[in-house]
C-alpha positions as CSV (number, residue, x, y, z in Angstrom):
1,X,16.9,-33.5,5.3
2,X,14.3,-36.4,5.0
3,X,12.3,-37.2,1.5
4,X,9.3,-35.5,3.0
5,X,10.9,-32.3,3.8
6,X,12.3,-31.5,0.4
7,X,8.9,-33.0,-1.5
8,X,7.4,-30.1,0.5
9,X,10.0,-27.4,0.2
10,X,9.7,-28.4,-3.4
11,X,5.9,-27.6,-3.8
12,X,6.4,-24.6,-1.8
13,X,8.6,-23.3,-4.5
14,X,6.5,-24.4,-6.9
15,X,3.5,-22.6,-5.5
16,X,5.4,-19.7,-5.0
17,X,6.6,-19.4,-8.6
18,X,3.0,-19.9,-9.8
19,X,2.2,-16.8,-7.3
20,X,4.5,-15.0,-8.7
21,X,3.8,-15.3,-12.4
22,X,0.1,-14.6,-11.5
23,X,1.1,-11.3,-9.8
24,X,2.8,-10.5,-12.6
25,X,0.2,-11.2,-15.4
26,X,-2.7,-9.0,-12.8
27,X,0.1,-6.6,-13.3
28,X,0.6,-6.5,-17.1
29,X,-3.6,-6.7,-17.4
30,X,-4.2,-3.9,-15.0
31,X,-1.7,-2.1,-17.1
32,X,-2.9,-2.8,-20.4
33,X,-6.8,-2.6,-19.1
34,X,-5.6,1.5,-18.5
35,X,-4.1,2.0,-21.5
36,X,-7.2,0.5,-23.4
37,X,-10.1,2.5,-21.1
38,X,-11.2,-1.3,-19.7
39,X,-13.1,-1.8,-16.5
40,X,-10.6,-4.3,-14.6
41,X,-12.3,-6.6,-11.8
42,X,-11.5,-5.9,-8.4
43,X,-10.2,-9.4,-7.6
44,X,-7.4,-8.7,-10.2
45,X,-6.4,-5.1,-9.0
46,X,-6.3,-6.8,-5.2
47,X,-3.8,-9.5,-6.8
48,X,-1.5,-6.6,-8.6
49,X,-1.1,-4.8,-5.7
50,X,0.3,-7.8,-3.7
51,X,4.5,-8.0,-3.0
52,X,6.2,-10.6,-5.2
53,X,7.4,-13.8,-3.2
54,X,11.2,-13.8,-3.3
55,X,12.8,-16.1,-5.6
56,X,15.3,-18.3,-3.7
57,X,17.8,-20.5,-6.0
58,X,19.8,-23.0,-4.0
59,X,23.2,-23.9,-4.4
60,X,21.4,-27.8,-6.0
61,X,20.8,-26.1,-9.3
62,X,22.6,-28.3,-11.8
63,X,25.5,-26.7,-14.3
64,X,24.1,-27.0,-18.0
65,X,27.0,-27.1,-20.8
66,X,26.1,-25.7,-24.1
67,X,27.6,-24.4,-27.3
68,X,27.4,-21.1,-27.9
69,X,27.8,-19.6,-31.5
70,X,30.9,-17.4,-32.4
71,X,29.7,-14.4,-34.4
72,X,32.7,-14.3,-35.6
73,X,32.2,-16.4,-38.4
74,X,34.7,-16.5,-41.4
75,X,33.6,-16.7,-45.4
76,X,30.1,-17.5,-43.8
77,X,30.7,-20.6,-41.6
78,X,29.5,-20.2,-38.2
79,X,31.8,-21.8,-35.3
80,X,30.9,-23.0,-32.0
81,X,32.8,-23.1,-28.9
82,X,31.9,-24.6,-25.4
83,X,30.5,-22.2,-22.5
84,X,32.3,-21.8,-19.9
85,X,30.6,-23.5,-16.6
86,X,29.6,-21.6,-14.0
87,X,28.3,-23.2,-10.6
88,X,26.4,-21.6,-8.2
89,X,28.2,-22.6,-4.6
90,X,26.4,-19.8,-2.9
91,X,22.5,-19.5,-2.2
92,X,21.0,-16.4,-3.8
93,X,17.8,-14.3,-3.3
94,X,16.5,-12.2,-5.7
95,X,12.9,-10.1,-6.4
């Protein structure tokens, strides 16, 4: 793939993440505008009733290594041991 092509593919993600988590929040007010006996503006019903964008994660997503705490902690000292990796080799959709 050329620069160009994953600038863009990288601002369609982005747009569709932002597209997302505005569906989502028309969602939650719509919701909440019920529960309280609020008038809700047409514009943001239209946007709640509209299907979520996929998420697509490529197999690029970099492994992060942190430490995770042990609960099992002894006489009150709290030890830490090293995730274990995990890479993503396979390209996964979710909704």
């Amino acid at each position: 793939m050329t620069e160009q092509s994953n600038t863009d593919k990288a601002h369609k993600d982005q747009v569709f993440r932002k597209l997302r988590r505005e569906i989502l929040a028309a969602r939650l007010k719509v919701t909440l505008d019920e529960q309280l006996k609020r008038p809700t503006s047409p514009t943001v019903k239209k946007l709640s009733a509209m299907k979520l964008p996929a998420i697509v994660r490529t197999a690029e997503v970099p492994v992060v290594t942190t430490n995770k705490v042990d609960k099992r902690a002894a006489g009150g000292k709290v030890h830490y041991s090293a995730a274990k990796q995990q890479s993503r080799s396979t390209r996964r959709m979710a909704s």
